[in-house]
C-alpha positions as CSV (number, residue, x, y, z in Angstrom):
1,X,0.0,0.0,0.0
2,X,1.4,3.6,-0.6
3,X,3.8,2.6,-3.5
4,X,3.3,3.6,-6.6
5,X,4.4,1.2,-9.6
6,X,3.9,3.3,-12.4
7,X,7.8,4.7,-13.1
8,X,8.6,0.9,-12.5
9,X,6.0,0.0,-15.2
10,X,7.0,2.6,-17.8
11,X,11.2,1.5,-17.1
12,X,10.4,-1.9,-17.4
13,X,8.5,-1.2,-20.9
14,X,11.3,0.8,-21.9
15,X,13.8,-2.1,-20.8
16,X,11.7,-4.7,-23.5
17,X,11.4,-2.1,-26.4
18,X,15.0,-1.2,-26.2
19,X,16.6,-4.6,-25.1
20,X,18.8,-2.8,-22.4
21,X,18.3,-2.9,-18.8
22,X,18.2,0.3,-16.7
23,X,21.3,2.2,-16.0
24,X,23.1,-0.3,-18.6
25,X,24.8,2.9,-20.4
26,X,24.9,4.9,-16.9
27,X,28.0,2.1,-17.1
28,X,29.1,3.0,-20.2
29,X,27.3,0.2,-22.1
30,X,26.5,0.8,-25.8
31,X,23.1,0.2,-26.2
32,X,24.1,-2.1,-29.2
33,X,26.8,-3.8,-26.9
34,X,23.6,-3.9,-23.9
35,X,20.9,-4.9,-26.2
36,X,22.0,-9.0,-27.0
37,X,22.7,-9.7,-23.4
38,X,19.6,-7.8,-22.0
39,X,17.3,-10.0,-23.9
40,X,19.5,-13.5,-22.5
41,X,19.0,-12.5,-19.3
42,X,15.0,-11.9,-19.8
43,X,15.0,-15.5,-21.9
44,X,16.3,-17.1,-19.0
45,X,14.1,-15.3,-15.9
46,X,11.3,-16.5,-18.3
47,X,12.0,-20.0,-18.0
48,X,13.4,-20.3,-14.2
49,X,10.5,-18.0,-12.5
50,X,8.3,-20.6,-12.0
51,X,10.0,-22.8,-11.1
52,X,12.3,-20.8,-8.6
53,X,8.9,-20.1,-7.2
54,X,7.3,-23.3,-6.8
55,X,10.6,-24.3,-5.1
56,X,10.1,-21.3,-3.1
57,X,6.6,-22.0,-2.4
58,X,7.5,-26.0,-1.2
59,X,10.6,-24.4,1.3
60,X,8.1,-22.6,3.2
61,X,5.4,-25.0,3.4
62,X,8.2,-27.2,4.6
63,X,9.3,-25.0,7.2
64,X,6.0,-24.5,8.2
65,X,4.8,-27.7,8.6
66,X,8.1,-29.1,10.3
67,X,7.6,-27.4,13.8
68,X,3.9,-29.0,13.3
69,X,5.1,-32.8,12.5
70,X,7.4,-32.5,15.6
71,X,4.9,-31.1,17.5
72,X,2.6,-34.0,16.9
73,X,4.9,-36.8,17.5
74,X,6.9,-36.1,19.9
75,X,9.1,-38.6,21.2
76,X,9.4,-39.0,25.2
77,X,12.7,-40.0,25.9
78,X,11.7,-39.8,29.9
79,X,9.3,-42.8,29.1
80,X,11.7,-44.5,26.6
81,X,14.4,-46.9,26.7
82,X,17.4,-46.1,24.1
83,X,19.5,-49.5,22.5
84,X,21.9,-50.3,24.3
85,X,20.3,-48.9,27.2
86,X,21.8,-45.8,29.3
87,X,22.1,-47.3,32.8
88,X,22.1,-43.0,34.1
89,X,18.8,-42.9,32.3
90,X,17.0,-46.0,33.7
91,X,18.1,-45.2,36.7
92,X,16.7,-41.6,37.1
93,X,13.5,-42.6,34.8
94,X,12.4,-46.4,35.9
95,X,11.9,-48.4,39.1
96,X,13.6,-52.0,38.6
97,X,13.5,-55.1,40.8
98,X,13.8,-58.8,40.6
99,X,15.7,-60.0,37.6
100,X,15.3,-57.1,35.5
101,X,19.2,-56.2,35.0
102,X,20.2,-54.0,32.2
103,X,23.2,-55.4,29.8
104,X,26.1,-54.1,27.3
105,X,22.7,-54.6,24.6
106,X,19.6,-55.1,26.0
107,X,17.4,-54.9,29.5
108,X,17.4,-58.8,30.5
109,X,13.8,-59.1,31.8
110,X,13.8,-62.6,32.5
111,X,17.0,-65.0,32.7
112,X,15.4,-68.4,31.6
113,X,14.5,-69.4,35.5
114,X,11.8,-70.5,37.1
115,X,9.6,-69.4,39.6
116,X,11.4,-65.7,39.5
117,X,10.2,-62.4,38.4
118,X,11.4,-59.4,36.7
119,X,9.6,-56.4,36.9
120,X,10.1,-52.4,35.5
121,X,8.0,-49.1,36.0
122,X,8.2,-46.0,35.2
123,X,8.4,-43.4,37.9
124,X,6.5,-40.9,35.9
125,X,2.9,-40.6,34.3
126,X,2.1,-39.8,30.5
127,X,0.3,-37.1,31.0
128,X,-1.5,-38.0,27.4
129,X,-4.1,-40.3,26.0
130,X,-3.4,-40.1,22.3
131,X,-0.1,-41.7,22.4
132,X,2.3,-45.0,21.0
133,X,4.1,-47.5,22.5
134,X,6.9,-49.4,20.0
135,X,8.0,-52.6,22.0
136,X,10.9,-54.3,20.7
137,X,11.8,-57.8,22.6
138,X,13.8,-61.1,21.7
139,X,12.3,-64.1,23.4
140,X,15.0,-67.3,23.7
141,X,12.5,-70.1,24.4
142,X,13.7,-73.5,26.3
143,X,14.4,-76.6,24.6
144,X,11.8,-78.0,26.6
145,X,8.9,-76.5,27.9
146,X,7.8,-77.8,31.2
147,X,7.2,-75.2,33.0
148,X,3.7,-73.6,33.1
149,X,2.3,-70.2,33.8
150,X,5.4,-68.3,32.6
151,X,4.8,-64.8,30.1
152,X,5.4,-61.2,30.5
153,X,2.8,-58.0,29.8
154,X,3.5,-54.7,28.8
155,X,1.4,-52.5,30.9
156,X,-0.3,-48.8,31.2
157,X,-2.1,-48.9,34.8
158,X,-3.6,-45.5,36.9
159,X,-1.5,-46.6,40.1
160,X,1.8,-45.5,41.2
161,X,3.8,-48.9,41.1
162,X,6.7,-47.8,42.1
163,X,5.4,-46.6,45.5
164,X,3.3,-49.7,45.6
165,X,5.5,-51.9,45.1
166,X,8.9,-50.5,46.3
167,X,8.8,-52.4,49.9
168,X,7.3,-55.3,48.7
169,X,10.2,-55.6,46.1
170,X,13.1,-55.0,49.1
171,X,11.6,-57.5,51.6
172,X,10.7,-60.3,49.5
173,X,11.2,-60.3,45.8
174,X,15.1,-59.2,45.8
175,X,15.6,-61.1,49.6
176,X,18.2,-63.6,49.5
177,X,15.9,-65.8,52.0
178,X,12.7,-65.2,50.5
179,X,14.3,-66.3,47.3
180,X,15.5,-69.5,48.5
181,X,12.7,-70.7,50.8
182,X,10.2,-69.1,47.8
183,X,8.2,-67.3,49.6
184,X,8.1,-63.9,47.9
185,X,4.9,-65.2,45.6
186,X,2.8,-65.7,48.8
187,X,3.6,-61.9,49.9
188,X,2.8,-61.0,46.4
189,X,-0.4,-62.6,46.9
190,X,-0.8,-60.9,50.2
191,X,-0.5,-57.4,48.3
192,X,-2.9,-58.4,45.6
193,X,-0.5,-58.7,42.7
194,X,-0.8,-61.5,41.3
195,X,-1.1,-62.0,37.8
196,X,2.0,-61.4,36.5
197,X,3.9,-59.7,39.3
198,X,0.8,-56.9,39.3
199,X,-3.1,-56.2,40.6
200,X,-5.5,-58.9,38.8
201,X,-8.1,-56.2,39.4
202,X,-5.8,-53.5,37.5
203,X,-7.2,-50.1,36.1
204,X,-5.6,-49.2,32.4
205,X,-4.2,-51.2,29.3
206,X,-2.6,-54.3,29.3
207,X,-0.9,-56.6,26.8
208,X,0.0,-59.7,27.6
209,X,2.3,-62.6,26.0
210,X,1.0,-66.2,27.4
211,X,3.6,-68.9,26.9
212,X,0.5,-71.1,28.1
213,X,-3.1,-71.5,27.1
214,X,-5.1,-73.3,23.9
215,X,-3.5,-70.3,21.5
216,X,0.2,-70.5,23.2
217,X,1.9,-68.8,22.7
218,X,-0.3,-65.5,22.2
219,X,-0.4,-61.6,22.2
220,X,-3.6,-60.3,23.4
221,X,-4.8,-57.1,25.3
222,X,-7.2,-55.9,28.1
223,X,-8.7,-52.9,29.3
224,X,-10.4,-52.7,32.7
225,X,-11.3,-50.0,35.1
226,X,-10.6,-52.0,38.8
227,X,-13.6,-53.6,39.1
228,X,-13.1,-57.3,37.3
229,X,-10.8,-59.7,38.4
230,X,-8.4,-61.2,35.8
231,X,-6.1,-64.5,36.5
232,X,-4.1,-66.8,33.9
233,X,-6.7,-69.3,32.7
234,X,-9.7,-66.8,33.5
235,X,-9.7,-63.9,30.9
236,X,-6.1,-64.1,30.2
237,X,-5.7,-65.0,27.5
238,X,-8.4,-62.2,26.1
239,X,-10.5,-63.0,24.0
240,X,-8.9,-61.4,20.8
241,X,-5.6,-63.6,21.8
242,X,-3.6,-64.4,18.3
243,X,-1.5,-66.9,18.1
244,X,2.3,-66.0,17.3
245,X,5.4,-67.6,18.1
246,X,7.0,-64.8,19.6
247,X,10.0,-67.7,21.2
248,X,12.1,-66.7,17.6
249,X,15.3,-65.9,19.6
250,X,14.9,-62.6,17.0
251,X,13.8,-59.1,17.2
252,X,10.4,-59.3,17.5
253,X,8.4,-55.5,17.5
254,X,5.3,-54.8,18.5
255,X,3.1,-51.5,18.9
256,X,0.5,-50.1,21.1
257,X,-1.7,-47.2,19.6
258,X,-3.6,-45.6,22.3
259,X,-6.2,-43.1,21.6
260,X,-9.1,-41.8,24.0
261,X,-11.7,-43.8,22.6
262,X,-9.8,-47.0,22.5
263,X,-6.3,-48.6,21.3
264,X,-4.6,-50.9,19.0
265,X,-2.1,-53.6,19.2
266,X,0.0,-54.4,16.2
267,X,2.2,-56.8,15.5
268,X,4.9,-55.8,12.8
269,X,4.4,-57.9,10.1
270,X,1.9,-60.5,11.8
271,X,-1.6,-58.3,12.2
272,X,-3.2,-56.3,14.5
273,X,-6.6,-56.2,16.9
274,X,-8.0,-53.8,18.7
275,X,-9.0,-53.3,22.6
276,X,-12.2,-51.5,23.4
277,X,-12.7,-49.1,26.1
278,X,-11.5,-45.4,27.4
279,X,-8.0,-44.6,27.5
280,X,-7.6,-42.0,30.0
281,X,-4.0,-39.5,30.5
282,X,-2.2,-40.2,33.4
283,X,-1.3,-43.8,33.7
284,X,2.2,-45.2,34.3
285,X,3.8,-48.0,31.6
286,X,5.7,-50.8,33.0
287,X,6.6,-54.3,32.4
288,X,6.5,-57.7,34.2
289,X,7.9,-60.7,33.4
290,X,7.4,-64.2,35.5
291,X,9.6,-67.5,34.5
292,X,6.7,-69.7,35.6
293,X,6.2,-72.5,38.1
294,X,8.9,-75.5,38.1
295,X,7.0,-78.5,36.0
296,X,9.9,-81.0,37.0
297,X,12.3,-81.0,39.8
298,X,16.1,-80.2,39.0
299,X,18.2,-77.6,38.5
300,X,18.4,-77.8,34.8
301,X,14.8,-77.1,34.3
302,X,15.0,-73.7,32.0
303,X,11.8,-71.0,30.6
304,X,12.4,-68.6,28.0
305,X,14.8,-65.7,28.2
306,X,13.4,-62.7,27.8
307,X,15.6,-59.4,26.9
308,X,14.2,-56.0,25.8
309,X,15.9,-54.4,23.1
310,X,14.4,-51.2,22.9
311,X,10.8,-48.9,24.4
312,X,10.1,-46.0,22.3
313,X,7.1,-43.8,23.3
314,X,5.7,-41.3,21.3
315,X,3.6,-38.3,22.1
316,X,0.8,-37.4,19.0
317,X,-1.3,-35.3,21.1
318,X,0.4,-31.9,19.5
319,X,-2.2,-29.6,22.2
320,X,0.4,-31.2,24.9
321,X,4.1,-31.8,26.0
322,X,3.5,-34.9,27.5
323,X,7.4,-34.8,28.7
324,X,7.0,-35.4,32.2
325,X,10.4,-36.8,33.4
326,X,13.3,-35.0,34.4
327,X,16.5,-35.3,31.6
328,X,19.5,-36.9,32.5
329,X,22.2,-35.0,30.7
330,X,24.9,-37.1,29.5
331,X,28.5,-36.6,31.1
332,X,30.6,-33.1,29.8
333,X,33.9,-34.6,28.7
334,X,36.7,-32.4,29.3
335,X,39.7,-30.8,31.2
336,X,38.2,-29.3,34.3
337,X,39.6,-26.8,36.4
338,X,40.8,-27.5,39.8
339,X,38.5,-25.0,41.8
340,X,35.7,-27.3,39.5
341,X,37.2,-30.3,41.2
342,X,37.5,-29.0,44.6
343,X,33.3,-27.5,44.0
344,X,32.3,-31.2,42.7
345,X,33.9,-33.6,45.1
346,X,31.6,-35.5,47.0
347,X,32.9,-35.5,50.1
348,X,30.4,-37.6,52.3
349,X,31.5,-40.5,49.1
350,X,35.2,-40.0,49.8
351,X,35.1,-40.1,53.8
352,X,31.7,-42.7,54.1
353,X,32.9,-46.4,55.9
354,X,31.7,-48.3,53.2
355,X,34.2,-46.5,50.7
356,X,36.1,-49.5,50.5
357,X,33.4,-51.9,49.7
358,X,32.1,-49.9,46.8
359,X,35.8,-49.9,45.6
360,X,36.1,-53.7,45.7
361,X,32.6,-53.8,44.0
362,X,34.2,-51.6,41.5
363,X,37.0,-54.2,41.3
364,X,35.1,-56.8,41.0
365,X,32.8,-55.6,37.8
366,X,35.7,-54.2,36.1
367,X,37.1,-58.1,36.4
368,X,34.5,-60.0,35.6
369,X,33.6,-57.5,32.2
370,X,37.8,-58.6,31.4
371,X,36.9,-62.2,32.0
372,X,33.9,-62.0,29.7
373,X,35.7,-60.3,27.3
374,X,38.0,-62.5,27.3
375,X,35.9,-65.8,27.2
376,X,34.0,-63.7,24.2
377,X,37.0,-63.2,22.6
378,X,38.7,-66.8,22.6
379,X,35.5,-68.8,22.0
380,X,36.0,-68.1,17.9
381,X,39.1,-69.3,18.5
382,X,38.5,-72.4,20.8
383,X,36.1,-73.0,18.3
384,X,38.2,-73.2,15.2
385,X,40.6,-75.4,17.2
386,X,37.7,-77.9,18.2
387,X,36.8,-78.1,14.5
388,X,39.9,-79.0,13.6
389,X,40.8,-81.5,15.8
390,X,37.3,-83.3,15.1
391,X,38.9,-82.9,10.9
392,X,42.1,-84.3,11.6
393,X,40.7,-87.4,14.0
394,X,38.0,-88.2,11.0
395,X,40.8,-88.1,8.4
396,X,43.0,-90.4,10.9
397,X,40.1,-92.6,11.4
398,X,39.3,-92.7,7.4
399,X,43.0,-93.6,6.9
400,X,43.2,-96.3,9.6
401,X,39.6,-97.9,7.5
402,X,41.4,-97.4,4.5
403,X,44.8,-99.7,6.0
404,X,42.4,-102.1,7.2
405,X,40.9,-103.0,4.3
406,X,43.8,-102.6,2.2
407,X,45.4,-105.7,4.8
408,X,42.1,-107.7,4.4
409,X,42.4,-107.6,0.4
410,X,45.9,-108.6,0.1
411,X,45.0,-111.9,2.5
412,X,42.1,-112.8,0.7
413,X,44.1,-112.6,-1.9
414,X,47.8,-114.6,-1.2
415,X,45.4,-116.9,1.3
416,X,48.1,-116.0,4.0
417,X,47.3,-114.4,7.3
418,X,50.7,-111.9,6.7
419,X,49.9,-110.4,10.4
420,X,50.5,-113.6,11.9
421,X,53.1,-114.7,10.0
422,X,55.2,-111.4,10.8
423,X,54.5,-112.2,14.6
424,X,55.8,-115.7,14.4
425,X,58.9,-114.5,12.8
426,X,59.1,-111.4,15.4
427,X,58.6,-114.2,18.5
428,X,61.4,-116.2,16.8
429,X,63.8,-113.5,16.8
430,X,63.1,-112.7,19.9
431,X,63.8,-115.9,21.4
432,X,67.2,-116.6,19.3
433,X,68.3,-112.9,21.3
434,X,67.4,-114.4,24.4
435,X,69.1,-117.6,23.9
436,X,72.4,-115.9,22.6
437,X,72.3,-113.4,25.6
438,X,71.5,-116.6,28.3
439,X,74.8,-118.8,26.7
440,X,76.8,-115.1,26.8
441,X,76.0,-114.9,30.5
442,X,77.6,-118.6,31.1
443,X,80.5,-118.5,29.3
444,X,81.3,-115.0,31.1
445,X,81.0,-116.9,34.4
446,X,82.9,-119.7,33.0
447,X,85.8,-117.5,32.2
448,X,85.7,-115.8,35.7
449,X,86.2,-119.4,37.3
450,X,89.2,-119.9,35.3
451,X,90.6,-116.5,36.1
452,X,89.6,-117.5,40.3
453,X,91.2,-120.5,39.4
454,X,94.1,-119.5,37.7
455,X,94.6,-116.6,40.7
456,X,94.9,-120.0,43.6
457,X,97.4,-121.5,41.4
458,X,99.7,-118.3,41.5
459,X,99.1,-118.2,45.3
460,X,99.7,-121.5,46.2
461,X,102.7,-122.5,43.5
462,X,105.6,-123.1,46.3
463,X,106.3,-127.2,45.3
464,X,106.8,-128.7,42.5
465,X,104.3,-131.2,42.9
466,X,102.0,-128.9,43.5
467,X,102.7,-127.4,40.4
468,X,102.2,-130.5,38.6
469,X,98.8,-131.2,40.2
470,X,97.6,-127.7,39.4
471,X,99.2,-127.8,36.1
472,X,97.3,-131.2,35.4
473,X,93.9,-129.5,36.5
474,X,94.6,-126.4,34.6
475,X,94.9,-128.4,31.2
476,X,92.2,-130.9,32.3
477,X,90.1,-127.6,32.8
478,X,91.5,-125.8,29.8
479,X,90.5,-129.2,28.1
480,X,87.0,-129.2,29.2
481,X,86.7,-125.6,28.1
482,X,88.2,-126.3,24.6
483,X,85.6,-129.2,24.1
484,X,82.6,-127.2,25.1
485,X,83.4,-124.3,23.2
486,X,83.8,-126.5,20.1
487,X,80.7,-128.0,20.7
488,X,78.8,-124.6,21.3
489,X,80.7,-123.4,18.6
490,X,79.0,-126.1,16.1
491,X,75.6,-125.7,17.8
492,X,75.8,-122.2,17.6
493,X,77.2,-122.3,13.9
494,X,74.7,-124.8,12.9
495,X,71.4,-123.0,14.5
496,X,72.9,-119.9,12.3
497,X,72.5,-122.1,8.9
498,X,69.2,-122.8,9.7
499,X,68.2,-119.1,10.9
500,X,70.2,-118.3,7.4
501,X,68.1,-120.4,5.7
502,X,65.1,-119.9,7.2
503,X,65.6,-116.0,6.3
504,X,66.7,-116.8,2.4
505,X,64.1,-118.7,1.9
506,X,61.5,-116.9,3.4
507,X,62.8,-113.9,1.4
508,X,62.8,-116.2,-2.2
509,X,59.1,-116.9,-1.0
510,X,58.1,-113.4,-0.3
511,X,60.0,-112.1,-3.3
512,X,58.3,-115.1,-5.7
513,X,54.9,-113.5,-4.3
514,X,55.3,-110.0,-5.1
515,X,56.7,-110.8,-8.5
516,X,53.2,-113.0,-9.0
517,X,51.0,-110.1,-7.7
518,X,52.7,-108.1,-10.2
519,X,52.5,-109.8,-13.0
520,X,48.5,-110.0,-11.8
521,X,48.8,-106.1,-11.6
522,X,47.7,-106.5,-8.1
523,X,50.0,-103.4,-6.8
């Protein structure tokens, strides 16, 4: 308003009649010179204006309907639970108790044991009713399924849990006694909750997976307000249970779509039903998860491992921010000052009694995550190893068939047992050695009675008679030695010519064989 076109107008006319654009020969243009590229440059507005302004037109759509997208689904990271999850955040954000333990990768719900429980709240309500729940679990069934009663719910209940349940979870589920003599389910029972770790009678939304029933195992959901009692067997599973094997040992995600005039349960890639009924603000999500009750004494009895990967909630109630949680800000990395460290150390920490226990806890984690990481580590290794040995042991066990049958063909096929032969002709052997080294022994104490002798004689040579005698005995003695080593001599000499010709001829007969098998291309 106010401006007035017109000397635009009549410049711009001027500008196409002439071909030059204003203040072209205030530059010292020639208006011949200005003329050709005046007209290029009003060729090529023509074609890029519209465009330039749809593009123009789609940026600031876009930037106006960004803040409005975000608005509407806002993501609650108060009620959500990241992958791998931040132990700070679970810790500030959610209530844990029984076998609920948070890993390196996932939030272990339940280990695989019977008759214990795992159980997580949130310590803060969602202060909306239009909202979603994405769920994403891995379920590691048993081998065997004996036990009976065992599943786990996702819940969204109008009661405080964490305050209900807080002293109940101290005294009985997480006490060392009350584990052992298992008496934690009666106090359950005592507190009203008992389906699942919670209230039978419960007020909100709940979704439970039954690894039990005529549909096992199932997803189905409930809504009540307080007043009707629910129990496993009773109502549970609901009536719009579907059956899915949700024990996959895989990522397995499901979705809860709550609105105030009802809400919707989908599972990703399976189907979906819906659960009738008011869905009010205010409620607080949580999950339970119970490993069901022993079907068969012994230790090795195992149910199904349950581990959540990852709990994202989202907000879509744009009116609201449903962001009711306090933020845990993640650690500033950095040098810090020394009047910082003197401000931020903790000093009742450094001077409390039970310093040094928290410093051998400290020990202890930090050795058994190197022992893990070492077992992780090796087993690829110890792995490899096994698989070779078991190689090598079947090749040694395929060679030792093939040898076997190799000795089995050439007897069937000479009609000699060669095996037995060889041993007959090892025995022999053996007994020639032991007969050489028993006649070795004699004649060694033959010749040491003649050297005893021999030693008297010097001694006692003082008459000539004596002489005579001894000399007499010495060549009746050298005698008797001359004749018996003659006589071994041919014994010996003859059991040689037979052990000769024992070994020629049993060479002529093995070397007459091989030439036959040969000539029979046996080899």
């Amino acid at each position: 308003q106010g401006f007035d076109s017109r000397p635009f107008r009549r410049g711009q006319s001027r500008w196409l009649r002439t071909g030059m654009r204003p203040g072209a020969l205030a530059h010292g243009m020639s208006a011949s010179a200005a003329r050709p590229r005046a007209c290029a440059e009003l060729r090529q507005r023509r074609r890029t204006g519209p465009a330039m302004r749809i593009h123009s037109a789609v940026a600031a759509m876009t930037a106006l309907l960004l803040p409005t997208v975000a608005r509407a689904q806002q993501i609650l990271q108060g009620q959500s639970i990241a992958s791998p999850p931040d132990i700070r955040a679970l810790a500030a954000d959610w209530f844990m108790a029984g076998t609920a333990i948070p890993s390196k990768k996932s939030l272990v719900l339940s280990p695989g044991v019977p008759q214990r429980l795992g159980l997580m709240w949130s310590k803060y309500p969602l202060i909306t009713a239009d909202f979603e729940v994405t769920l994403t679990f891995t379920v590691a069934g048993a081998k065997q399924h004996t036990v009976k009663d065992e599943g786990f719910v996702l819940w969204y209940v109008h009661e405080n849990v964490t305050a209900a349940q807080e002293q109940v979870a101290v005294k009985h589920i997480d006490d060392q006694d009350s584990i052992i003599a298992e008496s934690w389910t009666a106090a359950l029972v005592a507190q009203q909750f008992e389906l699942f770790g919670y209230r039978s009678k419960f007020d909100g939304l709940a979704v439970f997976f039954c690894g039990d029933g005529p549909t096992a195992p199932s997803v189905s959901g409930l809504r009540n307000d307080g007043g009707i009692a629910y129990n496993l067997g009773s109502g549970v599973p609901a009536g719009n249970a579907q059956q899915f094997d949700w024990r996959k040992n895989s990522d397995i995600v499901v979705k809860l779509r709550a609105q105030p005039g009802g809400a919707k349960v989908e599972i990703v890639g399976q189907g979906s039903f819906d659960i009738p009924g008011e869905v009010r603000p205010g409620g607080y999500l949580g999950m339970t998860a119970f490993g069901g009750t022993k079907g068969i004494p012994g230790p090795e009895e195992r149910a199904d491992m349950v581990e959540l990967v990852k709990l994202e909630v989202v907000n879509h109630d744009k009116s609201i921010n449903a962001e009711n949680a306090p933020k845990v800000e993640p650690p500033v990395s950095g040098p810090k000052t020394e009047e910082e460290e003197e401000e931020k150390t903790d000093m009742l920490h450094e001077s409390s009694s039970y310093k040094e226990h928290r410093d051998e806890s400290d020990a202890i984690k930090d050795l058994t995550n190197m022992v893990f990481k070492l077992v992780m580590e090796t087993q690829p290794l110890r792995s490899q190893m096994t698989n070779a040995v078991a190689a090598l042991t079947k090749r040694i066990q395929a060679m030792e068939t093939t040898f076997q049958n190799l000795k089995a063909e050439i007897d069937k096929k000479t009609g000699h047992h060669l095996t037995k032969e060889f041993e007959i002709i090892k025995q022999e052997l053996i007994s020639l050695a032991t007969v050489a080294t028993k006649e070795t022994k004699e004649r060694h104490m033959k010749l040491t009675d003649l050297h005893k002798e021999i030693t008297d004689f010097s001694a006692n040579a003082v008459h000539p008679d004596n002489i005579d005698q001894h000399l007499d005995k010495l060549a009746q003695s050298s005698q008797r030695t001359i004749d018996q080593l003659t006589n071994e001599h041919q014994r010996m000499f003859g059991v040689s010519l037979a052990a000769i010709a024992f070994v020629i001829i049993a060479g002529l007969s093995l070397y007459n064989k091989f030439r036959c098998w040969e000539k029979k291309h046996i080899l």
